[in-house]
N, C-alpha and C positions, 0 to 999 in steps of 0.2 A: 606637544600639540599634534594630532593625527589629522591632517586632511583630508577630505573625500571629493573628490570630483563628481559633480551629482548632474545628470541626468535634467533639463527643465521641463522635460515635455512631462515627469513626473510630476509634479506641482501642480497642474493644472485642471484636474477636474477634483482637484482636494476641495473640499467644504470646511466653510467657514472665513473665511476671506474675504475684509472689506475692504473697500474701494481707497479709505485715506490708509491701508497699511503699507509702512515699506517695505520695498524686496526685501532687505533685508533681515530684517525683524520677522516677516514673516518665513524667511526660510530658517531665522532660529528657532521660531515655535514650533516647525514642521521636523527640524531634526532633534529637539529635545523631547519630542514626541515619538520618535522612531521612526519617521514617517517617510525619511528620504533612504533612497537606497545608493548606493556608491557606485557608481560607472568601474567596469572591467578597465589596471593600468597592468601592465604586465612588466615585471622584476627588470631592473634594471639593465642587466648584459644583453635582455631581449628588446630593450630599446634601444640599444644603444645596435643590436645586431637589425631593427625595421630603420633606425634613421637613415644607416648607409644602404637597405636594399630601398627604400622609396628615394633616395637620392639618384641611385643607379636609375632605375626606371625611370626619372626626371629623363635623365643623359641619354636612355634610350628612345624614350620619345621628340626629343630633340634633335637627336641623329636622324632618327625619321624622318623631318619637317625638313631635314637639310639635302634628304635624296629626294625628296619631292621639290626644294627648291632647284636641283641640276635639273633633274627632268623638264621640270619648267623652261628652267634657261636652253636647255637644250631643243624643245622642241619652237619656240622662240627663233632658232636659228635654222628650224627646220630638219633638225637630224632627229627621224623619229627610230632610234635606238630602241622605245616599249613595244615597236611591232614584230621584234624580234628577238629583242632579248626581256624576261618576265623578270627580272632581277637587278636593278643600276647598280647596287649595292654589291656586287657578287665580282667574283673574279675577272669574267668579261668586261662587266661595266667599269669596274675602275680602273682596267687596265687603258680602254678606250679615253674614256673622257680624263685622265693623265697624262696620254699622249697629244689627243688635245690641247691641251695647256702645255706643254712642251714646243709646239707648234707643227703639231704634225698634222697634215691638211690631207693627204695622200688619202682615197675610201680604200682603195686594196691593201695599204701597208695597214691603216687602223683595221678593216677585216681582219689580217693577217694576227692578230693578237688574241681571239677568241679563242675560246676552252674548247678540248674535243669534243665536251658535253651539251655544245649548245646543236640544238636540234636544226638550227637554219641555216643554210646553204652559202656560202661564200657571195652569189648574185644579189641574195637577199640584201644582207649585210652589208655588200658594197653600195646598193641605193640609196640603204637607209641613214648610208654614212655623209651624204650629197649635200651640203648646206649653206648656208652662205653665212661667213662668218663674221663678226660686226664686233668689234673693239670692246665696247660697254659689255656687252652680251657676255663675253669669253671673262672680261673683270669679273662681272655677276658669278659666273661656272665658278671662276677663282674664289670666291669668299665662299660659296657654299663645299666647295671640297677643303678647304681650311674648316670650316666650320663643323664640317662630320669629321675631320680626324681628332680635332679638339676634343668632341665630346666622345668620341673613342678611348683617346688616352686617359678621359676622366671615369668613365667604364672601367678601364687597365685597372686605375688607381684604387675606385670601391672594390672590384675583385681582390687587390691582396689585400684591403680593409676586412672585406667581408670574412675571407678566409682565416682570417686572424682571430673572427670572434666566435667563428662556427669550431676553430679548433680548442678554444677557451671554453668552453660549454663543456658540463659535465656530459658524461656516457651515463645512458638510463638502460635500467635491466625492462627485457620486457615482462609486459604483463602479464600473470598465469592466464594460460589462455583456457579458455571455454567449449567445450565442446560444442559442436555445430546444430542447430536443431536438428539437421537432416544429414545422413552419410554425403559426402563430397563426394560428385561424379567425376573421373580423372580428365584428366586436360585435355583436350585434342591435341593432334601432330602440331597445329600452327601456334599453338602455348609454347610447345616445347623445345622447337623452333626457335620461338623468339624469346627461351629462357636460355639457350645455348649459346647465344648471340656474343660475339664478344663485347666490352664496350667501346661505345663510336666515340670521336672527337665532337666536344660541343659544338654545337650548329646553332645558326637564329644569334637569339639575342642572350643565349647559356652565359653564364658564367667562364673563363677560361680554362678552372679550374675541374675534378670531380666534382658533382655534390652529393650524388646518390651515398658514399660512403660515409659521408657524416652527416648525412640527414637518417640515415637506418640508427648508426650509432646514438645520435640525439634523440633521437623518438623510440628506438627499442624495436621498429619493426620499420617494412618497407613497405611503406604505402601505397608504393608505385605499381602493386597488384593487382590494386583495382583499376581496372579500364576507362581510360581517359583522365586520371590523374597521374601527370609526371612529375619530374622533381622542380620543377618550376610554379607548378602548384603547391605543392606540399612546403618548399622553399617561404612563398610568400604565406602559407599559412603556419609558418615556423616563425619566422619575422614579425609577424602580426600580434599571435598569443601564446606562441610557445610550445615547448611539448608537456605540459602539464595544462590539464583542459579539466580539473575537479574546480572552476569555478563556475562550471555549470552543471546544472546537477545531472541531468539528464539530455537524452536526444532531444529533445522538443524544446527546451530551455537552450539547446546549443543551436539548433535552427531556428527557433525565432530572433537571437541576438544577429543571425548571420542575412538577417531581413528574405529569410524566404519561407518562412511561416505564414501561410494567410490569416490578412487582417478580417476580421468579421467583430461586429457591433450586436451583438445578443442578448436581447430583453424576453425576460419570462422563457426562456429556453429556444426562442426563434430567432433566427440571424435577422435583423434588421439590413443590416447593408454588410459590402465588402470593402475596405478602406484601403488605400495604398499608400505607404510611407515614400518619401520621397525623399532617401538620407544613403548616403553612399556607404559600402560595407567590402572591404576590397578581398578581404576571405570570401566573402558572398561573391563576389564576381568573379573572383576565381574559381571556385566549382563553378558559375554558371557557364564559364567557357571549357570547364574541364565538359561542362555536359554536353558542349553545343559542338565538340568533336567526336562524341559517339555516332553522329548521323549517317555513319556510313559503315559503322563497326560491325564485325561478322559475331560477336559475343552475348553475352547475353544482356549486358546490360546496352548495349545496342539495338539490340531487341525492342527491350522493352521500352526507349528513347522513340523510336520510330513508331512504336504502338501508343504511347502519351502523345505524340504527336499527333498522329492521325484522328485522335479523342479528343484532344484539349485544343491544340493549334501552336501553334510554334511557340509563343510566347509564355504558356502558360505550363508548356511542355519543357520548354527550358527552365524554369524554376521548378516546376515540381522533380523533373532530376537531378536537379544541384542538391536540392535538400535531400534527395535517395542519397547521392555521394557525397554529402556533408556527414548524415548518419551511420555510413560505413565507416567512414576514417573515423568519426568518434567512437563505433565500437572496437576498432581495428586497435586503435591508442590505446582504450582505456578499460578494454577488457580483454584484448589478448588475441581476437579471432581473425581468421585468417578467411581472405578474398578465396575462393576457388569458382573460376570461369566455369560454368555450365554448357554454354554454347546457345547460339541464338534457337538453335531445336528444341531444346530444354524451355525456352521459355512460347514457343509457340505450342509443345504441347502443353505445359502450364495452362496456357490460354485457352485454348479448345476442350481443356477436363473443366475450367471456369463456364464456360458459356454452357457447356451439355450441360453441368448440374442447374446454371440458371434455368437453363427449358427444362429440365425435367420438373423443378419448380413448380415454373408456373405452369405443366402440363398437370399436375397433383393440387394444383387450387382449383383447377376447373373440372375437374374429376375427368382425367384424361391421361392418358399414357405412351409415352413416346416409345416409335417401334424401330427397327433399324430398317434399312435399305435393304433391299436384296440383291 
């Protein structure tokens, strides 16, 4: 017997369907029909490698909720610690509010434990350390720093899980690659720069371990070339569906699964309306945030994030470049081609040969001809 996990939203503008039939029966005459299509599951070892990364990501947003609840209790007590340190979580904060709970009351001794890295001044820190400290309150501190190492240690624990099945995964050859439509323009100093780089120790909410080296190895290529996707992207879109993506056929079939294709309602060849699905897609939101850190990037596809933006508006502008950098990594995967940074000049002249050919356009509708400056 072969099961198919099907899709309901596909059933529903099917014809022919009366009111006394049952679900059931009617979704047997719709698949003896051919008429149901099978929801994307992905092979085994890659579920078993998304249960432990969506389980991690539970533990991380948990740990979360648990430096927001010290902060709480903290400033509760009146020690406001966030006006001077941007991090609870970070080497200063835990050393402080640890010492705390040891019973250390001293502002100059708890100052005295700050990184050389924190930017504020021993004065600062001494005021902020000022508070009045209330029995219940310091209980409260106590359960939530029990409660973020907990879910730390269960972090630890999916790390060497994870690890275990990322190194289980076969090694994929990559793709014959493609020649580029256009000659690649060579990198600038700041590419090169930061290809010489050695690698840093995981930071944020990384994994403990490398990933970059078996996420290249599993996928055949380094995705990480394209701007604004890192291995924490490419990670959860490895988790998700894998490094084999020939169950879509194409770019357009792979961004509209990923919910950033736009919906349009089209009768007789005219869009009636624009429709928005309202169904969570966690590949889909991981480019959307891979897109919504190009806002400052000196490159090209920073560029052109800040030029959709300025056209479309934030919101419209961060889907339409998740789907640019959903269609790069699927042709990156599954044809071979390779990212090369242009620089964000490249794409400003791009734009300015775009806009002179529009006016010359329509300077040649109106029987007109555009002249240069002098």
């Amino acid at each position: 017997m072969q099961v198919h996990l099907v899709d309901a939203r596909g059933t529903k503008n099917l014809p022919g369907r009366k009111s006394d039939v049952q679900e059931c029966q009617w979704l047997l005459k719709l698949h003896t029909y051919g008429l149901l299509r099978s929801c994307f599951l992905p092979p085994e070892p890659i579920r078993q490698l998304r249960t432990v990364w969506r389980l991690r990501d539970q533990h991380v947003k948990e740990a979360g909720r648990a430096v927001q609840h010290m902060q709480r209790a903290l400033t509760e007590m009146n020690v406001q610690l966030h006006n001077v340190i941007s991090d609870l979580a970070g080497v200063t904060g835990q050393a402080m509010v640890r010492a705390i709970l040891k019973g250390e009351r001293d502002p100059r001794t708890l100052a005295g434990l700050r990184d050389r890295r924190i930017q504020a001044g021993e004065k600062e820190l001494v005021e902020s350390l000022r508070g009045n400290w209330k029995e219940d309150v310091l209980f409260e501190l106590q359960q939530a720093v029990e409660a973020y190492d907990f879910h730390q240690a269960q972090m630890a624990q999916c790390d060497l899980r994870l690890q275990a099945y990322l190194t289980a995964l076969p090694s994929r050859e990559p793709a014959p690659a493609e020649a580029p439509p256009e000659a690649p323009v060579p990198s600038g100093p700041s590419r090169k720069r930061r290809a010489a780089r050695k690698p840093r120790k995981p930071k944020g909410n990384q994994p403990a371990f490398e990933l970059q080296p078996h996420l290249q190895r599993i996928l055949g290529v380094d995705a990480t070339t394209i701007d604004g996707i890192d291995v924490m992207t490419v990670q959860t879109v490895l988790a998700e569906v894998g490094p084999d993506l020939s169950a879509w056929k194409s770019e357009r079939h792979w961004s509209s699964w990923l919910n950033l294709a736009p919906k349009r309602d089209i009768s007789g060849g005219r869009v009636i309306r624009h429709t928005r699905e309202h169904r969570t897609n966690r590949v889909g939101n991981a480019f959307r945030m891979a897109a919504q850190s190009l806002l400052r990037s000196t490159s090209y596809l920073g560029a052109r994030f800040r030029y959709l933006r300025a056209k479309l508006g934030g919101i419209k502008a961060v889907k339409a470049m998740a789907r640019h950098l959903a269609c790069l990594f699927y042709r990156l995967v599954t044809r071979g081609q390779t990212w090369v940074d242009r620089g964000a000049a490249e794409f400003e002249r791009r734009r300015q040969e775009r806009e002179l050919a529009m006016l010359q356009r329509k300077a040649r509708d109106f029987g007109m001809t555009l002249v240069a400056a002098a």
